[in-house]
N, C-alpha and C positions, 0 to 999 in steps of 0.2 A: 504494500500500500504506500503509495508515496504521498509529500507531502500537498502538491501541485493536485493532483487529483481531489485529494479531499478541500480544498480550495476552489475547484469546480464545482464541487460538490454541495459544496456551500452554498457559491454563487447559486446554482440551480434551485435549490433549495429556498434560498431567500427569493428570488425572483419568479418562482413558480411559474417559468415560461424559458424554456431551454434557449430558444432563439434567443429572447433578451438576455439571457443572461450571455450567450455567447456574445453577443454583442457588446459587454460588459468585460466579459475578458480577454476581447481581440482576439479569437479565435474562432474558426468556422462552426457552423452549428452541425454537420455531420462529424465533425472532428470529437465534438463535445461531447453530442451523442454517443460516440464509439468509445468514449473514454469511461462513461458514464454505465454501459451495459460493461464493460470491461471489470468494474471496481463491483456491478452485481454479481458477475462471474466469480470476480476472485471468491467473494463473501459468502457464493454461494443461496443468496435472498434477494427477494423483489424490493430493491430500496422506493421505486416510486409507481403509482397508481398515474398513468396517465391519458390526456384525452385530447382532444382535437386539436385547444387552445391552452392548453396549461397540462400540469403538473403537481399533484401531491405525495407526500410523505408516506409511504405503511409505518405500518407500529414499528418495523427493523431499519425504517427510513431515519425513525425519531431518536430513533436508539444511538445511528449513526452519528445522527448529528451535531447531537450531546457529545460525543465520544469525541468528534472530528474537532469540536470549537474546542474544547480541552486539550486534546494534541494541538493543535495549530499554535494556540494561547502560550503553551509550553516552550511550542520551538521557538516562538515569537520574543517569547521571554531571554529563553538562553540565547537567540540572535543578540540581544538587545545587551546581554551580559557581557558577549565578547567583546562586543563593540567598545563598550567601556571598562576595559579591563585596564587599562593603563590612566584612568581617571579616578587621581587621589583626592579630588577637595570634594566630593559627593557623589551621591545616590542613595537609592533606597536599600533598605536593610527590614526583612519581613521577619518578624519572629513570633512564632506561637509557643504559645506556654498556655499551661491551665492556669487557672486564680487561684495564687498563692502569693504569701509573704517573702516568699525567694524568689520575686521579681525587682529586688534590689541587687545593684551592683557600682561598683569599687568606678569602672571605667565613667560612671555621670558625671565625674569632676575634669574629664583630659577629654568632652566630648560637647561639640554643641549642636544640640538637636532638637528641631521643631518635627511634633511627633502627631498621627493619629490614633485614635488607640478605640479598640473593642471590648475590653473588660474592663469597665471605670474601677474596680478593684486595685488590679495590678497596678492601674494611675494612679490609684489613691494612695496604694506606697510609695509610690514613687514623688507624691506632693509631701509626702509625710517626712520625706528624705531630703526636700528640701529643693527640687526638682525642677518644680515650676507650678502653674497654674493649670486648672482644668475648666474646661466651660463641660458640665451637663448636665441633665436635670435634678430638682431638686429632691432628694429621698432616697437615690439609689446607692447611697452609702453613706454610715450614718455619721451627722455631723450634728450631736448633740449634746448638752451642756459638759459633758466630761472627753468628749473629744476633740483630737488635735487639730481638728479640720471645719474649716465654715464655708457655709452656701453662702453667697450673695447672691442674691437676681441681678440679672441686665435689668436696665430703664432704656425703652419701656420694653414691659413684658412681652416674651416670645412666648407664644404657643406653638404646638407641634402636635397634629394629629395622629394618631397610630395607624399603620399599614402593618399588612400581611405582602411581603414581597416575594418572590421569586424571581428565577434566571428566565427570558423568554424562552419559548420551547423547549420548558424542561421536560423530562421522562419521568415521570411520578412511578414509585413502587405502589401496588393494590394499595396499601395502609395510608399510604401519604395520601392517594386523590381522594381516599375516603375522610382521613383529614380535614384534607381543604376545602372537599363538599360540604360537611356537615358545618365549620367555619364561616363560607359564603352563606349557607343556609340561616346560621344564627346572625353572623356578625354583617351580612351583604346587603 
């Protein structure tokens, strides 16, 4: 499976009209086509349901697709690594860790870093260390009369509605769509 194909594959996909999408990637539409029944063969599965004027997905289509944005997003990544391998004054650095007290460390002092973060926990040690500031909401870490940490609100107040989000065309496991149906159904 190369990476060029699934990139076709994409295109086709997103544009659910093989023509255009060949059109999209300078390349002829019998060529695409050929490339396209070729990546079924490999797989072995009917990746797409198609008709006069378009093109959809099967269930092994969606599967693909997920799969294919993941590799791509991957190599896209490590492209983007090599490139800057010889640039010392930045970039990004991704780290996961669970929410734990051992998200302090020695290097915060030799390091200057504007940071995003996902578990206001780990940031909250890390304010607690002396770190910097945190803007998030108010209650998700406790900041009450015996601890070391205070909310202030912005002026003037921010609200922020709550979403249930997902990746576009994602592949739901059974449990997940039933999930998110019954979700939509209470919360929709």
């Amino acid at each position: 499976m190369e990476l060029r194909v699934l990139r076709y594959f994409l295109e086709v996909a997103r544009e659910g009209n093989v023509t255009h999408a060949a059109q999209r990637l300078h390349v002829s539409q019998p060529t695409l086509s050929r490339q396209l029944k070729d990546l079924e063969d490999e797989l072995g599965k009917k990746l797409f349901t198609r008709s006069n004027y378009s093109i959809k997905l099967t269930e092994e289509g969606m599967l693909l697709r997920k799969r294919a944005e993941d590799i791509l997003e991957m190599a896209d990544k490590t492209l983007a690594e090599f490139k800057a391998l010889d640039e010392v004054n930045g970039g990004d650095i991704h780290i996961g860790c669970a929410e734990s007290n051992g998200i302090f460390g020695e290097a915060q002092d030799k390091l200057n870093i504007v940071a995003t973060y996902d578990l206001l926990f780990n940031t909250s040690v890390m304010v607690r260390e002396g770190f910097g500031c945190v803007l998030g909401f108010d209650g998700l870490v406790y900041t009450g009369p015996d601890s070391d940490l205070c909310f202030r609100p912005l002026e003037p107040t921010l609200t922020s509605p709550m979403y249930i989000i997902w990746k576009k065309y994602q592949v739901f496991s059974p449990v997940a769509s039933l999930l998110l149906e019954e979700l939509k159904r209470n919360f929709g």
